[in-house]
C-alpha positions as CSV (number, residue, x, y, z in Angstrom):
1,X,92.0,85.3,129.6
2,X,90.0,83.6,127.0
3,X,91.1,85.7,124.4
4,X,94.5,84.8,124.8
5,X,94.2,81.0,125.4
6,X,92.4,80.9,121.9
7,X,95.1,83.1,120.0
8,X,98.0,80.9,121.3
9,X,95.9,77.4,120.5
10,X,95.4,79.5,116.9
11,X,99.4,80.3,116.7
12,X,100.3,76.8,118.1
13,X,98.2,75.8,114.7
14,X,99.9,77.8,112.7
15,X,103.2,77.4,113.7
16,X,102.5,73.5,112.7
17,X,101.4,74.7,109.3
18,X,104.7,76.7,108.9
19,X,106.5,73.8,110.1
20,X,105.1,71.5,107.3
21,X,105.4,74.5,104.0
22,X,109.0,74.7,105.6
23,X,109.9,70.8,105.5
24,X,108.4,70.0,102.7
25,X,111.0,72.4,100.6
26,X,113.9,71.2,102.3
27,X,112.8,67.7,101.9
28,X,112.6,68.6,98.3
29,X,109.0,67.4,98.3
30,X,108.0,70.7,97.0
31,X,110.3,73.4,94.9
32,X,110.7,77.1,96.5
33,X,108.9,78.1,93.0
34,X,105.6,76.7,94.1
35,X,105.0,78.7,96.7
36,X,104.8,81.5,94.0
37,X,101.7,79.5,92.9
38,X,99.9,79.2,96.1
39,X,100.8,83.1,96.7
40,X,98.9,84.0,93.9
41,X,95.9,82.0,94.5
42,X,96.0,83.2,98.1
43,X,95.9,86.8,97.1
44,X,93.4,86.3,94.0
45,X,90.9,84.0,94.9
46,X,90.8,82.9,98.8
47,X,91.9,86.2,100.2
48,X,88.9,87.9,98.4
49,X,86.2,85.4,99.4
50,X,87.3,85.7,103.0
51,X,86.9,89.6,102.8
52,X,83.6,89.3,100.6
53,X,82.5,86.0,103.4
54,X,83.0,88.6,106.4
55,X,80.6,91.1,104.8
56,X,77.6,88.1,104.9
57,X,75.7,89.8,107.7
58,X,72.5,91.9,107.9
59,X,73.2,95.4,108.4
60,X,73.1,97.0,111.6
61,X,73.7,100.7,113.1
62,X,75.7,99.0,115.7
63,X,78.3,97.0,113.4
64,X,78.7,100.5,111.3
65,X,79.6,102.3,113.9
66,X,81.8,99.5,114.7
67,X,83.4,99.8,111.9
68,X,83.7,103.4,112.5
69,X,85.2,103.2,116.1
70,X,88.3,101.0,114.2
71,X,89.1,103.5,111.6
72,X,89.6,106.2,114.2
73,X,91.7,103.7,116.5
74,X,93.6,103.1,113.1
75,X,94.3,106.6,112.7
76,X,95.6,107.3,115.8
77,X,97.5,103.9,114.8
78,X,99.1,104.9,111.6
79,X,100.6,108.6,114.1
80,X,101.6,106.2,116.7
81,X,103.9,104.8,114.0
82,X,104.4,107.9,112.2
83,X,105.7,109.5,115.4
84,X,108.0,106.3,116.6
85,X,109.7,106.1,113.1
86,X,110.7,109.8,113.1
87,X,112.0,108.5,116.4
88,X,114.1,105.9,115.3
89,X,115.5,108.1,112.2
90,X,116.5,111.6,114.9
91,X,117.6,109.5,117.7
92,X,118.7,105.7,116.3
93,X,119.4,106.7,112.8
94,X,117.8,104.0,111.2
95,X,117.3,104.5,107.5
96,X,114.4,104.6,105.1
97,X,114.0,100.6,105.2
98,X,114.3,99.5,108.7
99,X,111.7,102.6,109.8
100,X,109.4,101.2,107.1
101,X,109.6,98.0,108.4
102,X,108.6,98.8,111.5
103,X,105.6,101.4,111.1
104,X,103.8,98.8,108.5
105,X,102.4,96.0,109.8
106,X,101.3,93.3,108.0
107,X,97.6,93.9,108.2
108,X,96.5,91.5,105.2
109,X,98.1,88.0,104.6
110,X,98.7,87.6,108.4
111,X,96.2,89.5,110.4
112,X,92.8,88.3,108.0
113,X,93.4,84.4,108.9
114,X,94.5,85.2,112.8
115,X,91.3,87.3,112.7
116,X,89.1,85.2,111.3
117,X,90.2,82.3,112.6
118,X,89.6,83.4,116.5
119,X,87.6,86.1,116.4
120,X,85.3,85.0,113.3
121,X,83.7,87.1,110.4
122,X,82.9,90.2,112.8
123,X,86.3,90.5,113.3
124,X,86.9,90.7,109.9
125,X,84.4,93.5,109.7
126,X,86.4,95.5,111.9
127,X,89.6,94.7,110.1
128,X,88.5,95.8,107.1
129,X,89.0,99.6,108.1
130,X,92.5,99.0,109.3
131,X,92.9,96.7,106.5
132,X,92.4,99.3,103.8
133,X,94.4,102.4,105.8
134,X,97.7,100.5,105.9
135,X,96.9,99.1,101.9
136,X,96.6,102.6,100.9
137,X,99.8,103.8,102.9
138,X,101.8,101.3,102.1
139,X,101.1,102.0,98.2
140,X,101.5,105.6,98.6
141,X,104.1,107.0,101.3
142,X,105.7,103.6,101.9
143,X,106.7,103.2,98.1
144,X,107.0,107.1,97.3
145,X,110.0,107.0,100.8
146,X,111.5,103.8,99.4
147,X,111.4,104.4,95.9
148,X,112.2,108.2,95.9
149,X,109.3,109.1,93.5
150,X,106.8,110.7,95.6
151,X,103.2,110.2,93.1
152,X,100.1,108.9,94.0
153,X,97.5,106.2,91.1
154,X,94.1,106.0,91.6
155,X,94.8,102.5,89.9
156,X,95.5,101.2,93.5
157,X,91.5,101.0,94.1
158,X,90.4,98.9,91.4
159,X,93.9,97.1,90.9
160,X,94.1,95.9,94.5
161,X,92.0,92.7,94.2
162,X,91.6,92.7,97.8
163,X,90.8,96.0,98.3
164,X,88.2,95.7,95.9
165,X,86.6,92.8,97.4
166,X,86.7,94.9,100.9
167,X,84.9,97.6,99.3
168,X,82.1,95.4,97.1
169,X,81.4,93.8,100.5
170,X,81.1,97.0,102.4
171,X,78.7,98.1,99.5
172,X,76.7,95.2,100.1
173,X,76.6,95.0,103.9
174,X,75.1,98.5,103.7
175,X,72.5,97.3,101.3
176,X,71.7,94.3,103.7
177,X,72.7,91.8,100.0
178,X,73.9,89.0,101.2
179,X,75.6,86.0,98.3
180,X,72.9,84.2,98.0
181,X,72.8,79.6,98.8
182,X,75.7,77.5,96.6
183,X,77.3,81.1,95.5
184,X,77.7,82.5,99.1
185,X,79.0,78.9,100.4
186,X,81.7,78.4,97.7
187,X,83.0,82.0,98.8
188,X,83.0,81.0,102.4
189,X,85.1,77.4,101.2
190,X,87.5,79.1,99.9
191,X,88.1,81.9,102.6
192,X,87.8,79.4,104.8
193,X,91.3,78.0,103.2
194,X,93.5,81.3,103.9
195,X,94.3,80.6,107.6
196,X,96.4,77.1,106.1
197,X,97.4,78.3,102.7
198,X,99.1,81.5,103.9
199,X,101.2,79.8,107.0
200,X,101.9,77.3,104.5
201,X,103.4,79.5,102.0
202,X,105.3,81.3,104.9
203,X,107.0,77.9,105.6
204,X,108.0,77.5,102.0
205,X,109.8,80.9,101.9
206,X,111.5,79.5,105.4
207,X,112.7,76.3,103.7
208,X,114.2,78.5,101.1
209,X,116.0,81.4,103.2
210,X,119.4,81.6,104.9
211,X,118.3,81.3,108.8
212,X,121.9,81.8,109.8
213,X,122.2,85.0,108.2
214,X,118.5,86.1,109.5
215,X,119.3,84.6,113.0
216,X,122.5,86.4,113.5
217,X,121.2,89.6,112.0
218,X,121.2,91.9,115.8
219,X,120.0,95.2,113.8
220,X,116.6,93.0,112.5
221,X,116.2,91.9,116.3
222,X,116.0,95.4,116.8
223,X,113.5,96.1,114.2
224,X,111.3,93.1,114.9
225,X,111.1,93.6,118.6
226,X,110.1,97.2,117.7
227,X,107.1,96.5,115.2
228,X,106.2,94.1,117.5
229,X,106.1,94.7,121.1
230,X,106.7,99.1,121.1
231,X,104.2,99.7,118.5
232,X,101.5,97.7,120.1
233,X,102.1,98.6,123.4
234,X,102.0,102.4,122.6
235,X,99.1,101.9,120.6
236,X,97.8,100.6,123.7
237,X,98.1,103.4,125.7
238,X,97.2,105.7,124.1
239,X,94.2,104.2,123.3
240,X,93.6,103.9,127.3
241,X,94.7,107.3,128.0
242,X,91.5,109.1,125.1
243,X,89.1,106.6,126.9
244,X,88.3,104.8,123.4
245,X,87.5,101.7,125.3
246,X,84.2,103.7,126.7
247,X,83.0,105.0,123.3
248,X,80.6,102.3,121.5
249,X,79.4,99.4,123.3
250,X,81.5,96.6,121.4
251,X,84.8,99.0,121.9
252,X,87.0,96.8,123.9
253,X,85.9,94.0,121.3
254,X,86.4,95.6,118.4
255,X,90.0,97.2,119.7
256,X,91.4,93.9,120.1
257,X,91.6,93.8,116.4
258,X,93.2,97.1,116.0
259,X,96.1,96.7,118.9
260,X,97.2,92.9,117.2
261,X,97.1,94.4,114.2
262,X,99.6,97.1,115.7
263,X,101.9,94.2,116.5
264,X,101.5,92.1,112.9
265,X,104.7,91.0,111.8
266,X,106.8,93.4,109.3
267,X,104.7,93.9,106.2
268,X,105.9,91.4,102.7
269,X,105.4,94.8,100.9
270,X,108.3,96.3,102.4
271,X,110.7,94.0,101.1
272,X,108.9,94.1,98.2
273,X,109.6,97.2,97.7
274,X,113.2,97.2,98.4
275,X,114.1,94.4,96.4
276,X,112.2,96.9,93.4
277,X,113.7,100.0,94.4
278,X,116.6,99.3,96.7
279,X,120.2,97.9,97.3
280,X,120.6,94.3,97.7
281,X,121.9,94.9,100.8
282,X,118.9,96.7,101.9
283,X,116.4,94.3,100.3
284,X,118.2,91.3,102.4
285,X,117.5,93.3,105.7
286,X,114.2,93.9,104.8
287,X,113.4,90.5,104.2
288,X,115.4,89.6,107.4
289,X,113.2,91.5,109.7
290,X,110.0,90.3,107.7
291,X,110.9,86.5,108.4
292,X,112.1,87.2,111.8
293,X,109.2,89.4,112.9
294,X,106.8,86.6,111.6
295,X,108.6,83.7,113.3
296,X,108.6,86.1,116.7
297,X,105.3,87.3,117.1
298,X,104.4,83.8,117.2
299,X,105.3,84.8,120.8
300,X,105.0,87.9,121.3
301,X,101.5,88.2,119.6
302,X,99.8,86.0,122.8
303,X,101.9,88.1,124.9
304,X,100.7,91.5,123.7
305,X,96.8,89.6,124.0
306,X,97.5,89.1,127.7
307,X,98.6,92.7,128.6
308,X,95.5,94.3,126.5
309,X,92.9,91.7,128.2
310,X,95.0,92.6,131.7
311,X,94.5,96.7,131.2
312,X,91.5,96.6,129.4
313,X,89.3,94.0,131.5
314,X,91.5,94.0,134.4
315,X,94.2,90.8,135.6
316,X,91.8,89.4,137.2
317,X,89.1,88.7,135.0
């Protein structure tokens, strides 16, 4: 269970680095506001370098069809969810935000550091497909269901600083560029930063919240255990029931990254969202399940990495 050993040393990490963004605004070291700062040069400079730093290597039939292998696991993905929040609205009546927050994962902020932090640049490769399904949801059905205006902007391709850096990287991978000596190490520095300056920023917005309100919140349990032990676990199986695990040479690899990604913590956009479009009320709950799922699959993310090495290499190995 290698796998699994690594992610929980990983987690252990960066529960550490949560720790610290969280003490230092309750110490007072550091103001709530200043995590605005390192949010914005997370999402505009070292999130893109780490997506442009996991395209740096030579092209290869295999890796494309890699690639290839995770956007159809991410489909079947994204109707996993589809099907379980249509689910939870017939048979739980849960509104508009709670079944939001549990059929988008956070597939960006959180997933790219894990990722690339135990399963290295690769992973990120077979992120990317994932990565760039959920963006495009999210800005599309996610915001047309919470905002009531159902439209659809091209502007989310060029925009999307990320997604942009996804894309010019994918361009380049398929032209075998790479970034060439002091340009392409100054992009790896700086994606190299995301794992710390993301957790970090988490633990800011933790010094900052109401935990007793968030803690005592049993409808966000719900939600949270939901996005993250249901949806991976049925992700899961039905990825071992179509026999994708026998389809490309690297599958059960490369399916690691889409099943975590299935159990990522609620994603920020959500509350986003509802705080734009939204009741307070609603906005708090989203934000509830969003800290609560991220704090949680601290636990449940190792455990989910456990089951898929059991089923998918067998308990004994």
């Amino acid at each position: 269970m290698a796998l699994t050993l690594a992610l929980a040393h990983k987690i252990a990490g960066m529960s550490i680095q949560i720790f610290l963004g969280f003490l230092v605004v309750r110490l007072g070291v550091m103001k709530f506001e200043d995590s605005k700062i390192l949010s914005a040069f997370a999402l505009y400079v070292v999130t893109p370098c780490a997506m442009l730093d996991a395209f740096q290597y030579p092209f290869s039939p295999d890796k494309l069809s890699g690639m290839g292998v995770s956007l159809l696991a991410s489909l079947l993905t994204v109707g996993v969810f589809a099907l379980l929040g249509l689910l939870a609205r017939r048979l739980l009546h849960w509104n508009v935000v709670e079944t939001c927050s549990l059929e988008y994962p956070n597939a960006g902020n959180f997933m790219i550091p894990l990722v690339a932090s135990v399963l290295g640049g690769e992973g990120l490769i077979y992120l990317s497909p994932c990565f760039i399904l959920m963006n495009l949801l999210i800005f599309t059905h996610c915001q047309a269901v919470l905002s009531g205006v159902k439209k659809f902007s091209f502007s989310i391709f060029y925009k999307n600083i990320v997604l942009v850096a996804v894309m010019i990287g994918f361009v380049m991978f398929l032209l075998g560029w790479q970034l060439p000596g002091i340009l392409g190490e100054t992009v790896s520095a700086f994606g190299a930063m995301l794992g710390p300056v993301y957790m970090f920023t988490v633990g800011m917005i933790l010094g900052n919240a109401q935990l007793k309100k968030v803690f005592t919140n049993r409808r966000a349990y719900l939600v949270s255990l939901g996005r993250l032990l249901l949806c991976p676990l049925a992700v899961l199986l039905l990825l071992l029931a179509l026999g994708l695990f026998r389809i490309h040479p690297q599958a059960r690899e490369i399916l690691t990254v889409v099943v975590l990604t299935a159990g990522a913590p609620a994603a920020v956009l959500v509350t986003q969202f509802a705080q734009l479009y939204r009741s307070e009320q609603e906005a708090q709950f989203a934000g509830s399940v969003n800290i609560m799922s991220t704090l949680l699959c601290l636990l449940t993310m190792p455990a989910v990495s456990w089951l898929y090495q059991g089923l998918v290499y067998g308990f004994g190995s």
